[in-house]
C-alpha positions in Angstrom: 0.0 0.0 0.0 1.6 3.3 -1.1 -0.9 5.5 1.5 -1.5 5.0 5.1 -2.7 6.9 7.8 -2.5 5.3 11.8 -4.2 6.7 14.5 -2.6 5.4 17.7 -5.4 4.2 20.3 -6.3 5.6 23.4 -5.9 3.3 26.0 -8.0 0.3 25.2 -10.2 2.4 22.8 -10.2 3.7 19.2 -7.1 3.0 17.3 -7.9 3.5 13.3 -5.8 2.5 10.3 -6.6 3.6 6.7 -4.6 2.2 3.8 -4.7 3.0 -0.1 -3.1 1.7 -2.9 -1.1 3.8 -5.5 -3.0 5.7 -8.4 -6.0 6.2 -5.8 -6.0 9.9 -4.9 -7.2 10.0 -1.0 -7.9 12.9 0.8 -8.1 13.4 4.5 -10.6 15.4 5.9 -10.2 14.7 9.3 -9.5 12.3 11.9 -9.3 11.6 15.6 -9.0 7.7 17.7 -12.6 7.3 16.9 -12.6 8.1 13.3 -11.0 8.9 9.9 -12.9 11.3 7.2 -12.2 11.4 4.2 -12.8 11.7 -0.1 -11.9 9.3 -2.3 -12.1 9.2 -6.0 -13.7 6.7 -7.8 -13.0 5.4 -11.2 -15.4 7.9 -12.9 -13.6 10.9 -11.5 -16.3 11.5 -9.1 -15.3 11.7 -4.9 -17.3 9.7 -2.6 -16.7 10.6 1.4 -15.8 7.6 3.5 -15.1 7.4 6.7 -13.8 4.7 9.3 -15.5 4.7 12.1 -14.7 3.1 15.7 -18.3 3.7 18.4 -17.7 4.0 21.9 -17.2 1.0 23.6 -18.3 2.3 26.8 -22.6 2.5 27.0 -22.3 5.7 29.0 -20.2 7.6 26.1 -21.9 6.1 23.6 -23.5 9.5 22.5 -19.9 11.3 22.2 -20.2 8.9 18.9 -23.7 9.4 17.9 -23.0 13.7 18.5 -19.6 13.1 16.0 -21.6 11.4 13.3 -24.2 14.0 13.2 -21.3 17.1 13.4 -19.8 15.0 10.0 -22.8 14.6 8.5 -24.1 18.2 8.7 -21.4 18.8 6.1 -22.2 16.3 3.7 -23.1 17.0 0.4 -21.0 13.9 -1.7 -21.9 10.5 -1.6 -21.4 9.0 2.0 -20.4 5.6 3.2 -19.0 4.7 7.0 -18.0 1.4 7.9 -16.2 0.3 11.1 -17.1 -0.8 14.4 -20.0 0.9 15.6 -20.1 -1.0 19.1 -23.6 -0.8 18.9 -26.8 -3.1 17.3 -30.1 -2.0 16.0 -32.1 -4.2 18.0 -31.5 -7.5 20.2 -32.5 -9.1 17.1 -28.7 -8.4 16.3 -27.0 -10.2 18.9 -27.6 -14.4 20.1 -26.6 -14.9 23.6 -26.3 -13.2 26.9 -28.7 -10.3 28.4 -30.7 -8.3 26.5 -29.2 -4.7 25.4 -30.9 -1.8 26.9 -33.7 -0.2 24.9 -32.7 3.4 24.8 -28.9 2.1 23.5 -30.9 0.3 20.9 -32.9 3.2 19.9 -30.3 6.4 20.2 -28.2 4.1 17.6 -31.5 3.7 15.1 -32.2 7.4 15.4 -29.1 8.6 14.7 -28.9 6.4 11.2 -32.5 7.8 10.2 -31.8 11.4 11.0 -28.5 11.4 8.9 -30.1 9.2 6.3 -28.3 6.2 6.6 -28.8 2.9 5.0 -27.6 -0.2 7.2 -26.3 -2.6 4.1 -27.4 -6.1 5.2 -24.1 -8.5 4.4 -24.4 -11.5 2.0 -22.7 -13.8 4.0 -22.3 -14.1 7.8 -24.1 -12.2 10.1 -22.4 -11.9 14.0 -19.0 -10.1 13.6 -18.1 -10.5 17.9 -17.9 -13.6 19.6 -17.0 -13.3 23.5 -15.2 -17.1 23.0 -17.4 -18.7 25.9 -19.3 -22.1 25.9 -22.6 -23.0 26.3 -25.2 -20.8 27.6 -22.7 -18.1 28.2 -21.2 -17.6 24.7 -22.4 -14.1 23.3 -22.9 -13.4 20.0 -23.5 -9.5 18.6 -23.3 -7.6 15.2 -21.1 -5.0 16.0 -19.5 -4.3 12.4 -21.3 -2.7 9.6 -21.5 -0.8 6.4 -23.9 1.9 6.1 -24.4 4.3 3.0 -26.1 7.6 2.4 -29.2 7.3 0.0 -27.7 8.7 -2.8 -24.9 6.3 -2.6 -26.8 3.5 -2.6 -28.5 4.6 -5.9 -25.0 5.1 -7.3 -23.4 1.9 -6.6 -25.8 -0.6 -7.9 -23.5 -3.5 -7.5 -22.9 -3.3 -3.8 -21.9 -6.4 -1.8 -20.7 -6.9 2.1 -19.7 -9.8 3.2 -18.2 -11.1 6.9 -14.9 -12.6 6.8 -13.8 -15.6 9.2 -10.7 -15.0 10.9 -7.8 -17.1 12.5 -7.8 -15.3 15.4 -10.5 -14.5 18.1 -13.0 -12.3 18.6 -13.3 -9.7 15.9 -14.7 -10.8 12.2 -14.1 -8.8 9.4 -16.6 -7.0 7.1 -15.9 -6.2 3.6 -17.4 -4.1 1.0 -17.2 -4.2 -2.7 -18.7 -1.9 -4.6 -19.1 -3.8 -7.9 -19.8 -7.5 -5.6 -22.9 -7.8 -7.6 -22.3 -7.1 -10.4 -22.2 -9.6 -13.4 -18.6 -11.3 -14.3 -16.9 -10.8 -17.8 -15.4 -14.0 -18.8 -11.9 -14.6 -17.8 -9.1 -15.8 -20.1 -8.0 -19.3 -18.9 -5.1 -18.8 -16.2 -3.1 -21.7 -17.1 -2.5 -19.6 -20.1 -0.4 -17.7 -17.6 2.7 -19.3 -15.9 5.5 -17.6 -13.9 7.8 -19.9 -11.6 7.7 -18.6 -8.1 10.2 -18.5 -5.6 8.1 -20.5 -3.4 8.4 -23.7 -5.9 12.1 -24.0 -5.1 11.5 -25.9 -1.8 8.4 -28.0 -3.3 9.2 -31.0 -3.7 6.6 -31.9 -6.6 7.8 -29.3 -8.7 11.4 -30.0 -8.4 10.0 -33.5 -9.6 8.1 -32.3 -12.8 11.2 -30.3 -13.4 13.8 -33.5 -13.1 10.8 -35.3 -15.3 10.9 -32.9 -18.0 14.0 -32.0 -18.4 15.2 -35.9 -19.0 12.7 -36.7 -20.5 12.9 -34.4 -23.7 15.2 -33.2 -26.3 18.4 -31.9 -26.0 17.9 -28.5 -26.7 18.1 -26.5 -23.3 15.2 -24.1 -25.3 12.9 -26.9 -25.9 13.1 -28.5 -22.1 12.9 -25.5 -20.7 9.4 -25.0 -22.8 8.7 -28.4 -21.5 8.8 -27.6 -18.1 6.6 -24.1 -18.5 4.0 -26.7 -20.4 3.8 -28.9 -17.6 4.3 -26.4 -14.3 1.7 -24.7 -16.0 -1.0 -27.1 -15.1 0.5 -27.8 -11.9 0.4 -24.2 -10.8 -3.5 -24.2 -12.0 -4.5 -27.1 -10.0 -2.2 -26.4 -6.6 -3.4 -22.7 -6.6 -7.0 -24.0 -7.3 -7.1 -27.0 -4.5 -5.7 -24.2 -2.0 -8.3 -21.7 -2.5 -10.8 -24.5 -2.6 -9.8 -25.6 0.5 -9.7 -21.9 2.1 -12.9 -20.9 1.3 -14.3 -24.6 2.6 -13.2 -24.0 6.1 -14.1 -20.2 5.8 -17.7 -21.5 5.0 -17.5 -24.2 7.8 -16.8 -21.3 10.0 -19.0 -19.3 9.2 -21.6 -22.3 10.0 -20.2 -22.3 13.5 -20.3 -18.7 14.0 -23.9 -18.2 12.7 -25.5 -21.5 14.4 -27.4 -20.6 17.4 -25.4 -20.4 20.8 -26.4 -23.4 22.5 -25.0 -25.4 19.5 -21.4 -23.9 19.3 -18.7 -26.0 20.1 -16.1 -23.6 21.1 -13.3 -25.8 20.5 -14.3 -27.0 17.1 -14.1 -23.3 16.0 -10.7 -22.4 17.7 -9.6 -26.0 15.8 -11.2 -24.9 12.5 -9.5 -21.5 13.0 -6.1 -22.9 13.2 -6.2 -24.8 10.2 -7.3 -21.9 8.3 -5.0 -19.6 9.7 -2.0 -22.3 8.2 -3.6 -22.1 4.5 -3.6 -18.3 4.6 0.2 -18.1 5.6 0.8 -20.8 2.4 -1.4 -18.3 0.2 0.5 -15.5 1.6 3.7 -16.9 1.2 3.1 -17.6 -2.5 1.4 -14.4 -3.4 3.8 -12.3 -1.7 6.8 -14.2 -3.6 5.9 -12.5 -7.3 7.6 -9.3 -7.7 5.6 -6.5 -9.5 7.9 -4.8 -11.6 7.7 -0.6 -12.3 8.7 0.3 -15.8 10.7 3.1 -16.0 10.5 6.2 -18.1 14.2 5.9 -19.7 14.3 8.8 -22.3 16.0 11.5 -19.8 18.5 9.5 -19.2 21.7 11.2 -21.1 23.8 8.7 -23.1 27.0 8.0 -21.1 28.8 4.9 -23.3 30.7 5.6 -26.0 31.9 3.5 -29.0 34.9 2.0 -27.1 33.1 0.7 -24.4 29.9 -0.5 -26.6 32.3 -2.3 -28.5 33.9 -4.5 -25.3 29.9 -4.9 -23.9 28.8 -6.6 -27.6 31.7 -8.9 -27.8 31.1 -12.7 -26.8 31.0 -13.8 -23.3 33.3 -16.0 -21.6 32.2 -19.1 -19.2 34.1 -16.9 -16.2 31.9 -14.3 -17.2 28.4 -16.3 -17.2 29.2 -17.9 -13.9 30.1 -14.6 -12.2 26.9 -13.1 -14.0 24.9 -16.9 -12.6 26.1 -16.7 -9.2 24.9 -12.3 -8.7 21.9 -13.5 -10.2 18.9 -12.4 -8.0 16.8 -15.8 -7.4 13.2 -13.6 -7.6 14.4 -12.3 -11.1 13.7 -14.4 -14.3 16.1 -13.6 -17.0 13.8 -14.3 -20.2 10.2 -14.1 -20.6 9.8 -18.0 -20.4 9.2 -17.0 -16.6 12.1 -19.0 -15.1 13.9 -16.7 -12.4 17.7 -17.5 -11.4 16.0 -19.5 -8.2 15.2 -22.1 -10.9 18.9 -22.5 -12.3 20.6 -22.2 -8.6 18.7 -25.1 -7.5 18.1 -27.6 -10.7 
């Protein structure tokens, strides 16, 4: 992410992050522990205001929250949308478990989202984003997390689509928001049309084993294996990536079933088992997503020419073996040399 903007917490409350990628132009409005403000420009050049939003956790300072909401959105006049932790449900129809929330709480949060407006955006999948991690007749459940949007922005994003998201650790779920969700899927070229050896592969075994496979079993010209072993990584890349995701998004689901299932029939130790397991797939995910490199191209043309006929002359002629195997051994093992996709990890270690 090429923006970010922390807020440190205060004490045990509030504590905001808000992160941005490059080419999205962000701008701050402003910001405290309990919130970040700001506009953000959408594809078609229009600004929406979003802000991140933490509620008092405290009952009896739940209206400091409810009194900075309404001072924000007297000054509205773009599209609005606020997610975050609100601390706070709609009604006890929100929550599964434990004692029933006061009714005024209940009701100062309601008013405050119909006096500014504000659309509560009901998530596709999942429900309860806070578990309190108890068994039995003493686990609590609560919808704590939300997305809500101003009426206007909810005309102009059509596609809209939240979604809670099962985490490894305990007690917070995410919530997510996508903005097209909904919207209908072009068709995909097929991504085994796309192959790139990652620096991940080098210490799987069943790669180093289609490697060994292809490269005996084929010609001898090193062009022509090493086409052979893009052909059949290729596939093999498909499928692991495939079974991996397949397998994330089972126990997400599975999850999600324990989460959502009424109180009295959570097995607390089934979800903290379930939890683990998916918390190992996401570090293999991460560790193979985060080994691709993205590469910036360079604007060269103001760069002033600085070799001269002398020296091109020594750089054309032919390389010695001392040369290559200098050249080999600075290689960097993320880089691949060609566009056949084969980095100088790939060399080093078959």
């Amino acid at each position: 992410m090429s923006g970010c903007l922390a807020v440190n917490s205060n004490g045990r409350n509030g504590g905001l992050a808000m992160l941005w990628r490059d080419g999205i132009e962000v701008i701050i409005q402003s910001y405290s522990n309990m919130h970040i403000d700001s506009m953000v420009q959408m594809e078609n050049k229009n600004y929406v205001l979003f802000t991140g939003f933490y509620g008092q956790a405290d009952p009896n300072h739940r209206n400091l929250s409810w009194d900075m909401l309404r001072r924000i959105g007297r000054t509205v006049k773009e599209n609005w949308i606020m997610g975050g932790g609100f601390n706070a449900i709609l009604d006890n129809d929100k929550k599964d478990g434990g004692r029933r929330k006061p009714r005024v709480l209940t009701e100062d949060f309601r008013s405050v989202l119909e006096e500014l407006a504000l659309v509560d955006i009901k998530t596709s999948r999942g429900w309860f984003t806070w578990i309190n991690n108890r068994e039995g007749d003493a686990m609590v459940k609560e919808r704590l997390d939300r997305f809500v949007f101003s009426s206007t922005a909810c005309n102009a994003f059509l596609y809209i689509d939240t979604n809670v998201i099962s985490q490894t650790s305990p007690d917070h779920e995410v919530i997510m928001l996508d903005t097209l969700g909904k919207k209908p899927k072009e068709k995909k070229d097929n991504p085994r049309l796309f192959f790139r050896f990652e620096v991940c592969w080098a210490r799987d075994e069943k790669a180093k084993k289609i490697i060994k496979d292809s490269w005996c079993n084929y010609s001898d010209s090193i062009l022509e294996k090493m086409n052979c072993i893009c052909d059949s990584l290729g596939p093999w890349q498909f499928n692991n990536f495939n079974k991996r995701k397949h397998q994330i998004n089972k126990l997400s689901k599975k999850l999600d079933d324990f989460i959502q299932a009424p109180s009295t029939q959570v097995n607390l130790n089934r979800i903290k088992e379930t939890r683990l397991k998916l918390k190992k797939l996401y570090e293999q995910d991460e560790i193979y997503r985060t080994s691709t490199n993205t590469v910036n191209n360079m604007d060269i043309c103001c760069i002033p020419k600085c070799v001269n006929d002398e020296m091109n002359k020594n750089l054309t002629q032919s390389f010695t073996d001392k040369e290559i195997l200098r050249a080999f051994n600075q290689m960097d093992p993320r880089k691949a040399p060609n566009i056949n996709g084969l980095p100088g990890i790939f060399f080093k270690k078959n």
